[in-house]
N, C-alpha and C positions, 0 to 999 in steps of 0.2 A: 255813092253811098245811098243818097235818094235811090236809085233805082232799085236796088239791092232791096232795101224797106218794102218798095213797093209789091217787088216778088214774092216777100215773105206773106205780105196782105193778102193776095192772091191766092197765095200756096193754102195757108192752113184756114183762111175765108172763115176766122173767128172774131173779127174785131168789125167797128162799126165809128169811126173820127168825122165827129162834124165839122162842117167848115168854121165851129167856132173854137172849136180846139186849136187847129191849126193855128188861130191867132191868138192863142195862146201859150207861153213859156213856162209860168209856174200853176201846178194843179194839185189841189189834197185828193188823197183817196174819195169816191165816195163813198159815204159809209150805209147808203141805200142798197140794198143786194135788192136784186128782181125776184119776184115771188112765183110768177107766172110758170105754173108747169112748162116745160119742155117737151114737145111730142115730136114725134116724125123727123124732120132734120135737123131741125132745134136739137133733138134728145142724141142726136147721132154727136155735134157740134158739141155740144156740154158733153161728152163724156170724153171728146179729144183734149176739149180744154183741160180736163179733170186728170186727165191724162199728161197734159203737159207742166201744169202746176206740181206734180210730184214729182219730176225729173226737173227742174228749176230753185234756184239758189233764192233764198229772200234778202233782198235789199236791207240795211240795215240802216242806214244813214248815208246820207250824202253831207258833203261838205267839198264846198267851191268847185263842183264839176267833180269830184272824186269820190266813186260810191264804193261804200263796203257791203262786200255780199259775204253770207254765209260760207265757211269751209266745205268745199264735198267730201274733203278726204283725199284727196289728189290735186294736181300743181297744172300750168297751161303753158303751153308755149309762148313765149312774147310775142306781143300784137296782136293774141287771138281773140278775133272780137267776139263782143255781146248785144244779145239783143232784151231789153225792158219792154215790162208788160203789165199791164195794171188788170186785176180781177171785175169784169161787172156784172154781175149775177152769176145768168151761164155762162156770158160770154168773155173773152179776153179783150185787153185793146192795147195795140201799140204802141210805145209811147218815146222810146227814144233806144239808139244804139251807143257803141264804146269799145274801149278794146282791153283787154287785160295789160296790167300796171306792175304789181308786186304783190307781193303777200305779207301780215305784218303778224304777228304774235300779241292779243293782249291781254298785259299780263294782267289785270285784275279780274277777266272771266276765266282764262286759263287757256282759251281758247284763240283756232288760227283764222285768220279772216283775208278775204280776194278784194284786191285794192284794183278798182276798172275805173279808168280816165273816158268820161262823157264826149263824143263830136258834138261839140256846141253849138256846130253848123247845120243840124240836123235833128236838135231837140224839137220834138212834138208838147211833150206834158216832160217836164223834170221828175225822177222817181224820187222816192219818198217811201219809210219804212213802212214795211206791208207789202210793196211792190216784190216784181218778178224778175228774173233773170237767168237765160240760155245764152250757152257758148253756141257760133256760129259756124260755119263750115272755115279752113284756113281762107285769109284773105288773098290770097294767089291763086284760088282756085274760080273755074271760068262763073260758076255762077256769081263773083262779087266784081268779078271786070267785065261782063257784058256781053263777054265770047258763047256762052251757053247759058241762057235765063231759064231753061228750061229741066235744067236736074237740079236743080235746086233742091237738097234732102229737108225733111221735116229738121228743125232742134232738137236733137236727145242729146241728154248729159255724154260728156267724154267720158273714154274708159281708160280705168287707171295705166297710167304709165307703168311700163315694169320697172320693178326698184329692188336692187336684190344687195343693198345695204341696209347697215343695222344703225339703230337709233344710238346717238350719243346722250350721256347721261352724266350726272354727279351725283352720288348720296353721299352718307354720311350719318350714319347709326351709334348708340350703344346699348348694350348688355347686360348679358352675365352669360358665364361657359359652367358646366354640370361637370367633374372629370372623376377620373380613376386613375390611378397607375399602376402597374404589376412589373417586375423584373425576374427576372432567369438568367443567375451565373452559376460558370461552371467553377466558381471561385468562393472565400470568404470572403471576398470584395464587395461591398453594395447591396449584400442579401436584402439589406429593411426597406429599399425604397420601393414601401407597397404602402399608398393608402387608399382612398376612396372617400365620395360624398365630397369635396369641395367645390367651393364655389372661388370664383373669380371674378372682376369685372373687367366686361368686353368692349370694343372700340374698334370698328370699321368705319372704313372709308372707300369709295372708288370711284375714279372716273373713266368716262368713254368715250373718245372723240365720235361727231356725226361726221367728219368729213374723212378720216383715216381712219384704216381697223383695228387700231391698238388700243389698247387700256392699262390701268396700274390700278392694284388691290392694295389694301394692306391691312391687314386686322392684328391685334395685339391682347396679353390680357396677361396680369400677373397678380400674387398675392403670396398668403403664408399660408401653414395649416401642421398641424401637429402631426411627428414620427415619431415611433418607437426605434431602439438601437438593439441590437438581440441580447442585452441586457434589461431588455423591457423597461430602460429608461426614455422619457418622452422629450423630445426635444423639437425647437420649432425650426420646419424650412418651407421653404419658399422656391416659387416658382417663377419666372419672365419669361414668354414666350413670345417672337413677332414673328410675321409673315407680311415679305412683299414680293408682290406676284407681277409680273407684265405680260400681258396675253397679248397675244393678234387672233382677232374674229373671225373665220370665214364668212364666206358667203351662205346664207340661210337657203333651209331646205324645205320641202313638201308646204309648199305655201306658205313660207316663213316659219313656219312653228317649232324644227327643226335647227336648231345654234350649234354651232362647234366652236372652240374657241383651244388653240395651243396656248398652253402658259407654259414659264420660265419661274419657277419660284424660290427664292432667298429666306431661308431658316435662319435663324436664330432662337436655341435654347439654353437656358440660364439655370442648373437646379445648385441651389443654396441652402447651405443645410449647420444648425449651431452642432451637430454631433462629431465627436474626435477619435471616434474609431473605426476601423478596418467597415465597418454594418453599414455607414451612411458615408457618403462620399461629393463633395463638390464638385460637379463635370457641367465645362461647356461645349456645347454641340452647337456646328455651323455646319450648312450645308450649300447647294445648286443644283435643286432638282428642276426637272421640266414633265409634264402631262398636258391631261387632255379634260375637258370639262364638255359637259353635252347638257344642254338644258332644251326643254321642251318649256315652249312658249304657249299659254293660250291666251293671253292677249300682250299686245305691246308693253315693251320695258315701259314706257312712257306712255303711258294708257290716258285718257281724258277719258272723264265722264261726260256721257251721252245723255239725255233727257232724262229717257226711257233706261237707263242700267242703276245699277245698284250701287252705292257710294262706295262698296268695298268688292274688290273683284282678286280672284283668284289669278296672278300673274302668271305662275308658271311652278315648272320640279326641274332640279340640275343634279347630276351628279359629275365626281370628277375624280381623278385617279394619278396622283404623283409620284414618280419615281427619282429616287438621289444613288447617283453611282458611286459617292466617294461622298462622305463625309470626315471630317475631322472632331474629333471627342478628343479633350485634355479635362485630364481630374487636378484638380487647383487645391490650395488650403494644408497640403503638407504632405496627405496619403496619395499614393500616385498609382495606380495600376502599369503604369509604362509610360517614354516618353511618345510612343508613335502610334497614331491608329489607322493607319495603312489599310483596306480590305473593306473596311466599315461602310456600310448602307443603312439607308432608309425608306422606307415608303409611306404616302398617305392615302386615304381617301374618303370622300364626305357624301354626306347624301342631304338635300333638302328642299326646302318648298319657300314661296315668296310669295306676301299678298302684296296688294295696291290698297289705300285706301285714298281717296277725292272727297275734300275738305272744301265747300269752294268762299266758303266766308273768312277764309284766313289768307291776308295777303302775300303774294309770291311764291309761301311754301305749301301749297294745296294738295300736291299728290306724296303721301306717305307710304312707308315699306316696313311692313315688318318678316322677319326670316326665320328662319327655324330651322337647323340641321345636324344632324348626326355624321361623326368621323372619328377615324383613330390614325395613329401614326405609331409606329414600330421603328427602332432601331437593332441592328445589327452590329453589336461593337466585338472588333479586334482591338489587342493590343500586343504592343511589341514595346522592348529594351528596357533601363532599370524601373525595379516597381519600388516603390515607399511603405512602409506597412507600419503601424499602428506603433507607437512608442511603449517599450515593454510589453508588448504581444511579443509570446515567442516562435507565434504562426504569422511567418510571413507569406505576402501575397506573392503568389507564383507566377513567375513572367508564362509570356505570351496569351493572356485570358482570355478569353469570351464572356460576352454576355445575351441578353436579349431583353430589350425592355419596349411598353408598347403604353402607351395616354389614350384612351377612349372617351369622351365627352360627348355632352348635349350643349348647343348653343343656341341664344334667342337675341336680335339685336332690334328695335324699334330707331327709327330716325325717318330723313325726309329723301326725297327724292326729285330732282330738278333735271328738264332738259338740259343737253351741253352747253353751260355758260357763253361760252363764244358763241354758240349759233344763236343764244338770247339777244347778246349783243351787237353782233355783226350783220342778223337776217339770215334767213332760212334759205338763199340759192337755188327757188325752185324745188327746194326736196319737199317731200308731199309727210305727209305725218304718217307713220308707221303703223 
């Protein structure tokens, strides 16, 4: 490993260790910068340095032999060592090497930090925040055993490993949904379920493994709101609607930006209604539909604020497109359009947009999401076998009916947004931050 030092000395012929250094183990920065213009090789040497200080990680702290360096954004093979280096003036100075340890997450900056284990057999100066630090060529290669001291490459930052998984995640949001409803039958059955302008409150949630490509959605949101019966009597119904969806993620495209994700989604629709005639009708609708969601990413699910960026950053746009081959609809409450709905479909589809926002003086929940999107969902109802019709109507409702009825809504959800719990807790495995 001395040898190995020595080459690097050699090689980039920016540093200058007295023999009292040497007899020394602990050393503070100095906080004398050299004033002396730099000319001729001097200016050639300062501007390597100057060059080398911006492809190098800052020390953050040391504790017991174990320094924390800055995140690059990328992860290191185990054992890859490091080389520290203290700034003096123009010049750089050697100060001690190590080799990569683990990476730790903390969680009060929000931020990922390179845990490097010190050769305490070969400390020159102990680093100290403010210090420097370059990954070194792999340690199996001839210039760190002796066999070739002579291609020994200059230190530049590693380049990102390819990673062509997607970040695990938890939020956890709520609401409000904007809706409408409209229906079309070819019946006296259900003609009034038309309103518009309500509101509702909303409730999402979701998670995303980092280690497997699955996920689970679930958003919900229910209320009342006053109908008319075609007797222009007003009476109040109500709405329950959930969705839980299980996706598997592909693999991201055109430099991540690009998401696909197949879902499987589970309906559940509830319409409840106080009116007793043939006009308004109680039906529950269950479904199994499966699609496809596409989101264009412009920065990570799991975004961290940078110095230099804006506490609130534009995440990304998804849209997505669900199809149900069979649904079931049963009318409940007395009036019945049939026992069977055989034939009956559905479809949905949503459009919309997601910010980040990076809070960093709130503890653990720092990075927030708010959503925003537009969708409608359509039902295609058959019905078949006996129909129920209105007590003392003496228009009964006619077997085998159709209808068409269709919900369009705006939705807005505010909540928080957390890396995948388990990888908080378990340690990050080398995966590099997205």
């Amino acid at each position: 490993m001395k040898f190995a030092l020595i080459l690097l000395i050699g090689h980039l012929g920016l540093c200058s260790i007295s023999k009292a250094d040497d007899e020394k183990t602990v050393d503070q920065p100095d906080p004398k910068a050299e004033t002396t213009p730099a000319t001729g090789v001097n200016a050639n040497l300062a501007i390597k340095a100057q060059a080398l200080i911006k492809s190098a990680m800052k020390v953050l702290e040391e504790d017991e032999g174990v320094v924390h360096l800055t995140h690059p954004g990328h992860s290191y093979a185990p054992k890859t060592q490091f080389l520290f280096f203290r700034k003096r003036g123009t010049r750089i100075e050697m100060i001690a090497t190590g080799v990569f340890n683990s990476e730790k997450v903390d969680l009060k900056k929000g931020s990922k930090e390179l845990l490097t284990e010190l050769d305490r057999d070969n400390i020159i100066k102990y680093p100290h925040t403010g210090d420097y630090a370059v990954p070194m060529t792999d340690p199996n290669l001839g210039a760190l055993d002796g066999k070739d001291g002579n291609d020994f490459p200059p230190p530049a930052e590693e380049k990102p490993k390819d990673d062509d998984s997607r970040p695990g995640y938890f939020e956890f949001g709520m609401g409000m949904m904007f809706g409408d409803i409209k229906t079309e039958t070819a019946s006296i059955a259900n003609t009034a379920k038309i309103t518009s302008n309500y509101r509702f409150p909303l409730l999402h949630a979701a998670y995303y493994s980092e280690y497997i490509p699955i996920g689970i959605e679930y958003d919900s949101y229910k209320g009342s709101f006053p109908t008319k019966t075609y007797q222009l009597t007003v009476v109040s119904s109500g709405e329950n609607i959930s969705n839980i969806s299980f996706n598997y993620r592909f693999k991201p495209l055109f430099n991540r930006h690009l998401a696909l994700t197949a879902k499987l989604n589970s309906l559940s629709d509830s319409f409840i209604t106080n009116s007793v005639d043939n006009s308004l009708l109680n039906t529950k609708i269950t479904g199994l539909g499966f699609g496809l969601r596409a989101s264009l990413d412009l920065v990570s699910p799991v975004w961290v604020k940078q110095p230099k960026d804006f506490f609130i950053q534009m995440q990304g746009f998804y849209g997505e497109y669900l199809f149900y081959p069979s649904i079931h609809a049963l009318d409940t409450g007395g009036i019945s359009r049939g026992t069977s709905s055989s034939g009956s479909t559905a479809s949905q589809y949503r459009l919309g947009a997601t910010a980040l926002a990076w809070i960093s003086f709130i503890p653990i929940f720092k990075r927030w999401v708010f959503q925003g999107s537009y969708g409608m969902r359509a039902y295609s109802l058959k019905f078949a076998g006996t129909t129920i019709g209105e007590v003392g109507n003496p228009q009964n409702i006619a077997p085998g009916g159709t209808s068409k009825e269709s919900e369009s809504d705006y939705r807005f959800f505010f909540g928080f947004r957390l890396e995948d719990p388990i990888k908080m807790l378990f340690g990050n495995d080398d995966k590099k931050e997205k």
